[in-house]
C-alpha positions as CSV (number, residue, x, y, z in Angstrom):
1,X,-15.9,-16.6,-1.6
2,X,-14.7,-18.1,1.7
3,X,-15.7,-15.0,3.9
4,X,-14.9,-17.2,7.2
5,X,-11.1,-17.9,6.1
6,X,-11.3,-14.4,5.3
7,X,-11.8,-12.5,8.5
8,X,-10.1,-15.5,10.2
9,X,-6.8,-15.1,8.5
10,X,-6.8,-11.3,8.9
11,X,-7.4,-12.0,12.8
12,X,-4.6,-13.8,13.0
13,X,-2.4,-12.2,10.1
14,X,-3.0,-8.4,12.1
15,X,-4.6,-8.3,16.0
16,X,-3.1,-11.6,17.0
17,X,0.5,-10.8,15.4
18,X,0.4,-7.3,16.5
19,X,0.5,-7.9,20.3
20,X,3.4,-10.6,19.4
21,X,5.4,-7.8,16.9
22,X,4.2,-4.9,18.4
23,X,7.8,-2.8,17.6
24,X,7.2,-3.6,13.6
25,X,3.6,-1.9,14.0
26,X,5.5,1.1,15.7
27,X,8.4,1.3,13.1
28,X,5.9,0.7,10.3
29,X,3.7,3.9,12.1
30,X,6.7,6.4,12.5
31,X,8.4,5.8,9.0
32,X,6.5,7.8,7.0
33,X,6.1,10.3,9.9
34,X,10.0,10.6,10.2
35,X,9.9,11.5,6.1
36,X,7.2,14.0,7.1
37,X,9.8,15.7,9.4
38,X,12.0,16.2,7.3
39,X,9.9,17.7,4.4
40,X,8.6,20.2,7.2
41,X,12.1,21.2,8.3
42,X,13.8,21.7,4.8
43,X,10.8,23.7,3.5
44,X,10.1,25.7,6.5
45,X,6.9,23.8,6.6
46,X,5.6,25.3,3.2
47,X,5.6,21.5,1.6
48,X,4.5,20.0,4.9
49,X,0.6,19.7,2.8
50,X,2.3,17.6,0.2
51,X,4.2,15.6,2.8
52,X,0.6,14.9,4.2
53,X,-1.3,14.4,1.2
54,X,1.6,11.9,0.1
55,X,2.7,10.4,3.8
56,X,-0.6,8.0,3.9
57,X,0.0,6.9,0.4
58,X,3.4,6.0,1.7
59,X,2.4,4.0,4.5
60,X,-0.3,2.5,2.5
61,X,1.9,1.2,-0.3
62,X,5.2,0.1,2.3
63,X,2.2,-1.8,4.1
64,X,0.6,-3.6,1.0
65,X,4.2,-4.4,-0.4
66,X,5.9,-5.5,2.7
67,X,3.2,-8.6,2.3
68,X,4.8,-10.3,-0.4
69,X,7.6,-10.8,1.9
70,X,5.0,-12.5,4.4
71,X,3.4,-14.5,1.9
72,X,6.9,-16.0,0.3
73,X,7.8,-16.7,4.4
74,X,3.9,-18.8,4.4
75,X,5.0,-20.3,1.3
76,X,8.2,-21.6,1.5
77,X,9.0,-21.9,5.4
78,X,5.9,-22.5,6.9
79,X,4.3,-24.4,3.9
80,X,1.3,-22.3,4.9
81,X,0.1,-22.4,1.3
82,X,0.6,-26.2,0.7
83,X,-2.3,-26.5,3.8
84,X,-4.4,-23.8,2.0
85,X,-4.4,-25.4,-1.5
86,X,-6.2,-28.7,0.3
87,X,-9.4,-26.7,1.2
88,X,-12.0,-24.4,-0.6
89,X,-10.4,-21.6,0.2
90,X,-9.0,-19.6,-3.1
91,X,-6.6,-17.6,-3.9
92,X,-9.0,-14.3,-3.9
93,X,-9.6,-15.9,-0.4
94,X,-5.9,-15.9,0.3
95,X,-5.3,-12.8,-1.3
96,X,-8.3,-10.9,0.6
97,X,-7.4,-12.0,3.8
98,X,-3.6,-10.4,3.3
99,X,-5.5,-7.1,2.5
100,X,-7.4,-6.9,5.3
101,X,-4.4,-8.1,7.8
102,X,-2.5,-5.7,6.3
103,X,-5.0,-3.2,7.2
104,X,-4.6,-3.9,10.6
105,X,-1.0,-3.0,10.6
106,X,-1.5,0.7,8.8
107,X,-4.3,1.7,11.1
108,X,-3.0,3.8,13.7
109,X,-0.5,5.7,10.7
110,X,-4.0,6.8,9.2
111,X,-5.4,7.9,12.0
112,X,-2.4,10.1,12.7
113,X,-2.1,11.1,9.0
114,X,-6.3,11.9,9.0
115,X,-6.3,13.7,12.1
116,X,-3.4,15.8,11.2
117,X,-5.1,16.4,7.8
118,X,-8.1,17.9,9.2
119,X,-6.1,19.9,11.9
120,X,-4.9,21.6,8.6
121,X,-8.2,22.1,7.3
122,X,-7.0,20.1,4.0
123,X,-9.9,17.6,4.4
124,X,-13.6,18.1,3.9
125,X,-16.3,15.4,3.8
126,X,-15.9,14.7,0.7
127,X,-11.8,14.4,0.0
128,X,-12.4,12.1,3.4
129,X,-14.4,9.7,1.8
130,X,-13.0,9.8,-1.5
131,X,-9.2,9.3,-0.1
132,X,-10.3,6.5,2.1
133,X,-11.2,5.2,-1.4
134,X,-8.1,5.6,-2.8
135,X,-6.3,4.4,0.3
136,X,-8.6,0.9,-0.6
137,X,-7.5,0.8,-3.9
138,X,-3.8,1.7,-3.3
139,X,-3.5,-1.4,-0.8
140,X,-5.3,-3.8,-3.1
141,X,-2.8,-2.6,-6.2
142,X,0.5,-2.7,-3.7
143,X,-0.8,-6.1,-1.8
144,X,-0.9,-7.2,-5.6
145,X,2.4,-6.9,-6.6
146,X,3.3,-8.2,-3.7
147,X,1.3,-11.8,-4.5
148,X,3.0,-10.9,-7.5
149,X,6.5,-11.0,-6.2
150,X,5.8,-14.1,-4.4
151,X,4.7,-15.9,-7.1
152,X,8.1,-15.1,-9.4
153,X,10.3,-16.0,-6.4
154,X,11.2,-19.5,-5.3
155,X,12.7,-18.4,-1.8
156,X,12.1,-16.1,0.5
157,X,15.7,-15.6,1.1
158,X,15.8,-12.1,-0.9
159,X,12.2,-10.8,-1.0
160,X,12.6,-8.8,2.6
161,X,15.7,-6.9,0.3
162,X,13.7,-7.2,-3.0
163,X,10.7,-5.5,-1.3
164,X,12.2,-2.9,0.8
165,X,13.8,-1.7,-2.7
166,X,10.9,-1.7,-4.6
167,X,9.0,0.5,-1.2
168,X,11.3,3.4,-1.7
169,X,11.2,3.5,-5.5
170,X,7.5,3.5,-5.2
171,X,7.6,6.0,-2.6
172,X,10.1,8.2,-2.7
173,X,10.9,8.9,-6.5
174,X,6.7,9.4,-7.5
175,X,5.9,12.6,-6.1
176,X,4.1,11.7,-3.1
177,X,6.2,14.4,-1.1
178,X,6.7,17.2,-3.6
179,X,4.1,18.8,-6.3
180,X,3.5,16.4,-8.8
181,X,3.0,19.7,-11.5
182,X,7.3,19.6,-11.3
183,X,7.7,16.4,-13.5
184,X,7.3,17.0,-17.0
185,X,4.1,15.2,-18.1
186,X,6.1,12.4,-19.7
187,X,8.0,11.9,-16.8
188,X,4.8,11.6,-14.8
189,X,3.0,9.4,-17.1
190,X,5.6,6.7,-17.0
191,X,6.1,6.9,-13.1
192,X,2.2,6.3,-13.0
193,X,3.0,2.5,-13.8
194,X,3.7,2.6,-9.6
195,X,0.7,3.4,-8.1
196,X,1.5,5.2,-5.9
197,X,2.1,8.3,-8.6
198,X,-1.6,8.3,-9.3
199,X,-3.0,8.0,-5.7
200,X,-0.4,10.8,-4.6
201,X,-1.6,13.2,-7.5
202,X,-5.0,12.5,-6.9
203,X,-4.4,13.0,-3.1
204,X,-2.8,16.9,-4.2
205,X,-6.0,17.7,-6.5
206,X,-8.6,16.2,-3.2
207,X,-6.7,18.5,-0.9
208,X,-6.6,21.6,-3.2
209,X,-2.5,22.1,-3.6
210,X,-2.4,20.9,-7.0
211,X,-4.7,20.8,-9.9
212,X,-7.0,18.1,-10.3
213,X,-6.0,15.8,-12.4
214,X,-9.1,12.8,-12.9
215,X,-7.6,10.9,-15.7
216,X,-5.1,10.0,-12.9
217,X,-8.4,7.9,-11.0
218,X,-9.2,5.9,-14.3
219,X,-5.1,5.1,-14.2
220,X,-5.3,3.9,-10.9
221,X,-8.1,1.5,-11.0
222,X,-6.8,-0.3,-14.4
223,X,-3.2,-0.7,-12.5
224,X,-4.9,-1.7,-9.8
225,X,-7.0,-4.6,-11.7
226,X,-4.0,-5.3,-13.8
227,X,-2.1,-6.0,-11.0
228,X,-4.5,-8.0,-9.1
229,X,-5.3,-10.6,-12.2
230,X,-1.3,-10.6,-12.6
231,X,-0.8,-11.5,-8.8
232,X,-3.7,-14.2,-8.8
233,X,-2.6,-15.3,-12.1
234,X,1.3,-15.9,-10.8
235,X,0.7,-17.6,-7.5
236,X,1.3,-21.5,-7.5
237,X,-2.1,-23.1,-6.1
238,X,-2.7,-26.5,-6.2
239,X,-1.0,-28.4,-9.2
240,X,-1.5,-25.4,-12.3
């Protein structure tokens, strides 16, 4: 593992980028706060602890799966890749340093999200920890479908459209603003192939408006590596 690529590319892929695209790091902030709004006004603010529990699992996934976008742009425009595929770094190397840059950009949407949480009183030491957990895992799933997506495309011409489509379906229609207990349980089962659906219900039981449902945890993590072997296995590196 080429931990010197690693933190170098996520320098560069999140501090260094943010001071040049500092209004995409706002928009990116205020877009899940803006669906929070609204979930406070139409329910009179008796949803607004779903909206919460759900909002950074928003912002997580929209962060993680705007990146496939960035990695087609590295691949096909900058030729980014083509450079990469000459040295020891790997794609886990590649892969890892997207993660972390990505991160970077998500940051100051958790520390809203957290700090309003425990304003609420719906976090306690140990939901903290455990949903900074899940956050890891939820931007390791969504970052891999994004390498993913990059690695079935051959231009990055539609994966800006391709992947804001595929950021509302994953989280909007999972229940990451409502209770997931209204779904029927098949209808839930088969919107936990987006992992966002797991996290968010997870996220519900850890701040005590929804049953606890732990079969959801053992879900997440097998998407999560499904996805990641999927997204290393699809990317083009040197001549497979």
């Amino acid at each position: 593992m080429n931990l010197r690529y690693i933190f170098t590319n996520a320098y560069y892929r999140s501090l260094k980028s943010i001071r040049d695209n500092y209004l995409f790091l706002i928009s990116t902030t205020l877009t899940p706060m803006t669906l929070l709004f609204v979930v406070w006004i139409l329910s009179n603010g008796k949803d607004l602890p779903f909206a919460l529990a759900g909002g950074i699992i928003a912002l997580t996934t929209s962060v993680g799966i705007f990146e496939a976008g960035n990695i087609a742009f590295f691949r096909f425009d900058l030729r980014y890749v083509d450079l990469l595929i000459t040295t020891a770094t790997t794609k886990m190397d590649f892969l890892l340093g997207e993660i972390f840059g990505a991160l970077a950009w998500a940051f100051p949407g958790f520390i809203i999200y957290l700090l309003l949480d425990l304003y609420m009183h719906l976090l306690n030491p140990i939901s903290f920890v455990l949903t900074l957990f899940i956050i890891g895992i939820v931007l390791i799933s969504t970052s891999s479908i994004a390498f993913w997506i990059s690695g079935l495309t051959k231009t990055s011409r539609n994966v800006w459209g391709l992947t804001s489509l595929l950021s509302i379906f994953m989280t909007i229609i999972p229940p990451t603003f409502y209770s997931y207990t209204l779904l029927p349980k098949p209808i839930l089962y088969l919107l936990s192939i987006f992992p966002t659906t797991p996290a968010a219900v997870l996220e519900q039981g850890l701040f005590g408006i929804a049953p606890m449902d732990w079969s959801m945890l053992a879900i997440l993590i097998i998407e999560t590596i499904v996805y990641l072997v999927l997204g290393i296995y699809l990317i083009k590196w040197r001549d497979e």
